[in-house]
C-alpha positions as CSV (number, residue, x, y, z in Angstrom):
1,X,75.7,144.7,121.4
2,X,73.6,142.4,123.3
3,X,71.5,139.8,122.1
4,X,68.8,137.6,123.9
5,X,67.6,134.0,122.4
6,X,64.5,132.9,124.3
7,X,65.3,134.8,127.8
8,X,68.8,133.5,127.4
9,X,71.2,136.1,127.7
10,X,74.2,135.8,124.9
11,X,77.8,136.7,125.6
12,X,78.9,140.1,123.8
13,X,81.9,138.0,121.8
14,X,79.3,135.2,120.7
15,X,77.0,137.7,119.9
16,X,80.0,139.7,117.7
17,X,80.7,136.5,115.8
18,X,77.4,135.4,114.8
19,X,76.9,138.7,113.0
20,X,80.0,138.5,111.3
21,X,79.2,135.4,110.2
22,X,75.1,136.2,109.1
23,X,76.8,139.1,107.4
24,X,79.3,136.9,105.9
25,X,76.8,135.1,104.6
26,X,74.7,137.9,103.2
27,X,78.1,139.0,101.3
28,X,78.2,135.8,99.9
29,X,74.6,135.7,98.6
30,X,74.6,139.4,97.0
31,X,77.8,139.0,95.5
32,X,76.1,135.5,93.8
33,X,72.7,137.4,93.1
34,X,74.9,140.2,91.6
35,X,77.4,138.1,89.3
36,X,74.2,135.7,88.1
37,X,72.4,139.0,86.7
38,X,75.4,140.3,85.3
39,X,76.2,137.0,83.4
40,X,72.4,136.8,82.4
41,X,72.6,140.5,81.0
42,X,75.9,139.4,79.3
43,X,74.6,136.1,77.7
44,X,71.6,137.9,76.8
45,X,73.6,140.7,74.9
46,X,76.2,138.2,72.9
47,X,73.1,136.2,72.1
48,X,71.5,138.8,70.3
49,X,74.7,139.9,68.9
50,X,75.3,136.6,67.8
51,X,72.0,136.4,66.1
52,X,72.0,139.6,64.0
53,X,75.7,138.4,62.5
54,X,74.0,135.3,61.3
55,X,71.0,137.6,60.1
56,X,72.7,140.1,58.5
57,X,75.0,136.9,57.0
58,X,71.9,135.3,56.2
59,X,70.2,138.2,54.1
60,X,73.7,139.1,52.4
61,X,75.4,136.1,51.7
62,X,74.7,136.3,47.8
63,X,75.7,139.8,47.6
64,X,78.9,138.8,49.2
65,X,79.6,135.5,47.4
66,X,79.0,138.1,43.9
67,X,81.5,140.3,45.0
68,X,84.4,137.3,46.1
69,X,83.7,135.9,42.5
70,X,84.2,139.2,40.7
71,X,87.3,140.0,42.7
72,X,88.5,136.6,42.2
73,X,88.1,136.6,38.4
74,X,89.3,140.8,38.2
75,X,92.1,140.4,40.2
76,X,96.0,140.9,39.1
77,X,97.2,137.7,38.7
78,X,101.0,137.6,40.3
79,X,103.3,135.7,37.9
80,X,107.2,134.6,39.1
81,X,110.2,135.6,36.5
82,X,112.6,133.0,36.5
């Protein structure tokens, strides 16, 4: 591999190092690009799980609050013999 800079000649090793390190950096960058899209595709999906919990809690709360009542009034009431 031979690289020139401005009719400079560069030395093989120098030229070797400043490709690992370009391509070091380029790692670094895709592995950041990568991770912030899978955290934005994970935020987004708990967010919208989050918010058809509360939606779905929101629409049956009275049907649920009914049914605690009923049970809590129906319910075998567990006496102690002494």
């Amino acid at each position: 591999m031979h690289i020139s800079f401005a009719k400079h000649d560069v030395e093989p090793i120098t030229s070797i190092i400043a490709l690992t390190g370009v391509l070091a950096i380029l790692v670094v960058v895709g592995f950041i690009i990568a991770f912030s899209l899978f955290t934005a595709i994970a935020f987004a999906f708990i967010t919208a799980g989050i918010g058809l919990f509360v939606a779905g809690l929101s629409v049956f709360w009275p049907v649920i609050l009914f049914t605690l009542v009923i049970f809590l009034l129906v319910r075998d009431k567990q006496t102690s013999a002494h």
